[in-house]
C-alpha positions in Angstrom: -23.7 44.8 -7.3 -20.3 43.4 -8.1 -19.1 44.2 -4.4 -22.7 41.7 -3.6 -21.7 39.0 -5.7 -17.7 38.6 -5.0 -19.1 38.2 -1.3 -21.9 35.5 -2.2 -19.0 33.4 -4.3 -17.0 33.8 -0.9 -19.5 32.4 1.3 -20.4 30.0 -1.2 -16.6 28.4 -1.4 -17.0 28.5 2.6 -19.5 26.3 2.8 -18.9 24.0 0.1 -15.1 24.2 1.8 -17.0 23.4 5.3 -19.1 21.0 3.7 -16.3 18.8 2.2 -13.8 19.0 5.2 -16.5 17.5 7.6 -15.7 13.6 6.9 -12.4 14.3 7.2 -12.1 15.7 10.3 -14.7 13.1 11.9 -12.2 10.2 13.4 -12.5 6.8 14.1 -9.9 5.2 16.8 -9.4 1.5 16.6 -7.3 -0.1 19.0 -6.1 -3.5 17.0 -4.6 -3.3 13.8 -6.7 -6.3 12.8 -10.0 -4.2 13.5 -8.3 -1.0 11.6 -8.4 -3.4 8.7 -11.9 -3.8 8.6 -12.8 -0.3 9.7 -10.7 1.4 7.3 -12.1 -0.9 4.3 -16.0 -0.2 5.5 -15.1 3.5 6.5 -13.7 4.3 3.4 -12.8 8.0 2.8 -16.3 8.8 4.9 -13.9 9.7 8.2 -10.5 9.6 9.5 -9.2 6.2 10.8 -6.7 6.4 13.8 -5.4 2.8 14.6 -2.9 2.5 17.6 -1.8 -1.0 17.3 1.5 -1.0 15.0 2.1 -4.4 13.1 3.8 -7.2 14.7 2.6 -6.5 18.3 1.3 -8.3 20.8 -2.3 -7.1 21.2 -2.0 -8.5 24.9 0.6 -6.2 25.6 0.5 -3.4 24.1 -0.1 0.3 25.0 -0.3 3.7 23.6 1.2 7.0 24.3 -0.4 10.3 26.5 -0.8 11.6 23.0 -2.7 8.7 21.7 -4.8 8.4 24.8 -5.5 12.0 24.3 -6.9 10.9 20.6 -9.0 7.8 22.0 -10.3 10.5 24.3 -11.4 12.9 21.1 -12.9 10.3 18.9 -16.2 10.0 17.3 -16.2 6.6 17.7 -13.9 4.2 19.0 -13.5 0.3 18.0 -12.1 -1.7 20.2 -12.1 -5.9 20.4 -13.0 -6.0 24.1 -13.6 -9.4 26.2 -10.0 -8.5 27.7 -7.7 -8.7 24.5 -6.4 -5.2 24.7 -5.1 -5.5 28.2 -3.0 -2.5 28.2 -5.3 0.0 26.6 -8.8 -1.1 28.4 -8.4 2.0 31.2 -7.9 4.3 28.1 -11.6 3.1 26.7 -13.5 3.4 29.5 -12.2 6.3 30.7 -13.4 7.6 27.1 -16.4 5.8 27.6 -17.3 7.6 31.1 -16.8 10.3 29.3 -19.6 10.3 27.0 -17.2 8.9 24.1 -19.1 6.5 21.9 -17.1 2.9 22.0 -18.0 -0.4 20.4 -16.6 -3.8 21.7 -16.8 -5.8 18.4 -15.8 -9.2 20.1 -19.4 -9.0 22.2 -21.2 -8.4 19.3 -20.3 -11.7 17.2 -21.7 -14.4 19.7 -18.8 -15.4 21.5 -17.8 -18.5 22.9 -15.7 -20.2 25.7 -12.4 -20.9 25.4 -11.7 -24.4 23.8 -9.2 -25.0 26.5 -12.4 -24.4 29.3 -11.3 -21.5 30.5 -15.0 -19.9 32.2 -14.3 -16.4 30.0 -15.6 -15.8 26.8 -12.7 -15.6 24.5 -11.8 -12.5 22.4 -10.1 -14.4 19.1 -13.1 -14.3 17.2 -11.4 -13.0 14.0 -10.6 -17.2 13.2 -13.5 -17.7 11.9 -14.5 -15.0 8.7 -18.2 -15.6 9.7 -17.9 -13.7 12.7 -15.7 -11.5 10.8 -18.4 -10.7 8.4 -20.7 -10.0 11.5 -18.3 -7.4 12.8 -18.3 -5.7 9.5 -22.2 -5.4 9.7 -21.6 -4.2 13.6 -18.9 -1.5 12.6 -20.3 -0.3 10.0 -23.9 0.4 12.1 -21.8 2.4 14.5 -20.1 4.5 12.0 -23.8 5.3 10.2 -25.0 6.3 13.5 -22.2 8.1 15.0 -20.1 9.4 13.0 -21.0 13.0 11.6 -20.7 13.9 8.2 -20.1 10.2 6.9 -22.7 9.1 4.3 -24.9 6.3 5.2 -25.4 4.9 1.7 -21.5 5.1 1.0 -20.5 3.0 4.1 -23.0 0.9 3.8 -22.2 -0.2 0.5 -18.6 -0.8 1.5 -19.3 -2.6 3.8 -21.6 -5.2 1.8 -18.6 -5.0 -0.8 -15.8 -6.3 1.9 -18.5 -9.0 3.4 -18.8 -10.6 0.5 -14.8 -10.9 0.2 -15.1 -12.2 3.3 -17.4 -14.4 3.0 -15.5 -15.8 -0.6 -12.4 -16.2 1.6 -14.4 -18.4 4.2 -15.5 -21.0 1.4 -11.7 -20.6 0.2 -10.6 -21.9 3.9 -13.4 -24.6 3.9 -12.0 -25.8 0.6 -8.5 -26.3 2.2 -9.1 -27.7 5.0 -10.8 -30.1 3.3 -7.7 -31.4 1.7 -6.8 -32.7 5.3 -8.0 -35.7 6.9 -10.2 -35.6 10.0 -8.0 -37.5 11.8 -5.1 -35.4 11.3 -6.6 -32.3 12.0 -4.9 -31.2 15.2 -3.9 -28.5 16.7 -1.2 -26.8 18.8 -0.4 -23.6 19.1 1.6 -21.3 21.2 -1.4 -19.8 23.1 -4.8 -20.5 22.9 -5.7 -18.3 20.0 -7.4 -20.5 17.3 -10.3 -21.9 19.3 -12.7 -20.0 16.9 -11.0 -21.6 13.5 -11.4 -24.9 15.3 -15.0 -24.5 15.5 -15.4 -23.4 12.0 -13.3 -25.8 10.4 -13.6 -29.0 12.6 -10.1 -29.0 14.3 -9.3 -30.3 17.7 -7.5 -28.2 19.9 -4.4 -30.8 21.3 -3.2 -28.1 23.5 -1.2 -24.8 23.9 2.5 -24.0 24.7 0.7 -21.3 27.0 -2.2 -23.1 28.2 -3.8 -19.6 28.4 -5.5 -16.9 26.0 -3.0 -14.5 26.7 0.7 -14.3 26.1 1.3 -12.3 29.2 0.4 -15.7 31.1 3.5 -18.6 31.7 3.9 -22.1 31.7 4.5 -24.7 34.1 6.6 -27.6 34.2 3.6 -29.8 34.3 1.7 -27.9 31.8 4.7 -28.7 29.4 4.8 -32.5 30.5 0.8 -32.4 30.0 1.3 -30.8 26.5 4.2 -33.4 25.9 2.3 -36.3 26.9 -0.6 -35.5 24.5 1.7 -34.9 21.2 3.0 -38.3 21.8 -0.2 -39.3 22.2 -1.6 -37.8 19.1 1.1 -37.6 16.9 0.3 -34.5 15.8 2.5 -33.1 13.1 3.1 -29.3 13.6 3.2 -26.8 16.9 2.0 -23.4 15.3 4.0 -20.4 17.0 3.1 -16.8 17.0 5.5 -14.9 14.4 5.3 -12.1 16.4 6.5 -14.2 19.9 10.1 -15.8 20.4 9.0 -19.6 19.6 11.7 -21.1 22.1 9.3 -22.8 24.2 7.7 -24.0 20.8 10.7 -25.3 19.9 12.0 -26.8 22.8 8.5 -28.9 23.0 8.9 -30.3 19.6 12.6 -31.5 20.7 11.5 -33.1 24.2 8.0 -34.8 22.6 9.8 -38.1 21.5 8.0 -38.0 18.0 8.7 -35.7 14.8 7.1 -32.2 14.9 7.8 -29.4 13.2 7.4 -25.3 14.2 5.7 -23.5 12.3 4.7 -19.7 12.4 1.6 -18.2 11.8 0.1 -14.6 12.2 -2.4 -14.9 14.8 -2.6 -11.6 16.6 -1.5 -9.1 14.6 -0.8 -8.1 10.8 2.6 -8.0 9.9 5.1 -5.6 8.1 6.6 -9.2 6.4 4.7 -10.4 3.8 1.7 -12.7 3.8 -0.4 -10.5 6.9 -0.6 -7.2 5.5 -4.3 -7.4 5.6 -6.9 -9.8 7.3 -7.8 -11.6 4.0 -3.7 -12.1 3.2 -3.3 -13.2 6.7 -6.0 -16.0 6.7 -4.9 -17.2 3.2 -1.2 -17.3 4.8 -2.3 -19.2 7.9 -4.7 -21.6 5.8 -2.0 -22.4 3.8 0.6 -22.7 6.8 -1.7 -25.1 8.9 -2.4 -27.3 5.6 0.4 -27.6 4.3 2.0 -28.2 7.6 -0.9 -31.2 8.8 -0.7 -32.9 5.6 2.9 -33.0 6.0 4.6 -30.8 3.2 
């Protein structure tokens, strides 16, 4: 009898052992460290959450290891921007993909749009504008419900109604500061064409881009710097807005040749950041917001 119960208490603590290891050993692989941010906060402690894009990287340019491919390869799920932001890892996801590896591509999932610049691709910088932001929360947290095993529905779901509602707070937030701007000054340059999105939202007119592309692998000309010259003159905008995470020389040099008083100023576009101010997506749109304020109205 006692031999009968010590190995019913055995099997018992194996199963509920089982029972309580399967979330953690589900895994979610998200390529941008943007995305992770949102994953993590909707996944919760439902799964492991993998994310291969270290802060303060270019998400244009960067790539992962054999051992990391191996892990996109392995996932439950893997969350990925898509519409050609992660140029160096796309192979990695559809290989997965072929391979019967569930994938979402948030970026085609929040109604994109064209490039501001007129560029015939959809662009990929959705993450501008918290509304779409709040969309991909709904979209990642569907994918995780349905295809991630172990992780419970009601638990994800709920975190992720908690962390679009912070989103959605920070959105009237930006509204509010922008505000504080006048139309007429709300121009912008950047060093890519990254904030077409924001624009949208927040009633901004994109003057140009150092880059006059929506990548950072791409180069200017000489006569796309003229072009970019000739329009700061004749807008007087205020501020050229650089990457943090890119050498702002060309930035800089711009500002010096455009005959009329313009500061550089960084923001954290791409990426979160080990500095402070981007260590999450909510810090990093407050840092911005306050960046492209205070730099329009001149402070």
């Amino acid at each position: 009898m006692i031999r009968h119960l010590v190995v019913a208490a055995v099997v018992a603590v194996a199963v509920s052992g089982c029972a309580g290891a399967g979330p953690s050993e589900a895994r979610v692989v998200v390529t941008t460290n943007i995305l992770g941010d949102l994953t993590r906060a909707v996944v919760g402690g439902q799964a492991r959450v993998s994310v291969l894009m270290k802060p303060d990287s270019d998400p244009h340019s960067f790539g992962v290891s054999a051992q990391e491919a191996a892990t996109i390869e392995r996932a439950d799920l893997v969350v990925h921007n898509g519409l050609g932001l992660e140029e160096g890892v796309l192979r990695h996801v559809r290989a997965a993909a072929e391979s019967g590896v569930p994938t979402l591509a948030v970026a085609e999932g929040v109604e994109p749009v064209p490039f501001t610049a007129g560029e015939p691709r959809p662009d990929p910088h959705f993450w501008t504008d918290p509304r779409r932001v709040a969309k991909a929360v709904d979209l990642i947290a569907a994918q995780v419900v349905a295809r991630v095993k172990g992780a419970d529905a009601a638990t994800v779901r709920a975190n992720a109604a908690a962390y679009r509602e912070r989103v959605e707070d920070l959105d009237a937030w930006v509204a509010r500061e922008v505000a504080t701007i006048p139309p007429g000054s709300r121009k912008l340059v950047t060093n890519h064409h990254v904030f077409g999105y924001f624009a949208r939202r927040y009633g901004f007119e994109i003057v140009g881009a150092v880059i006059p592309s929506g990548t950072t692998l791409a180069s200017p000309s000489a006569s796309d710097l003229k072009s970019l010259r000739d329009a700061i003159r004749a807008t007087r905008v205020k501020a050229i807005f650089a990457d943090s995470s890119q050498p702002d020389r060309l930035a800089q040099v711009l500002a010096s040749e455009a005959g009329v008083r313009v500061r550089v100023i960084p923001l954290f576009s791409e990426s979160l950041s080990r500095h402070a101010g981007a260590a999450t997506y909510l810090d990093m749109v407050r840092t911005n917001t306050k960046a492209i304020v205070d730099g329009l109205n001149g402070r």
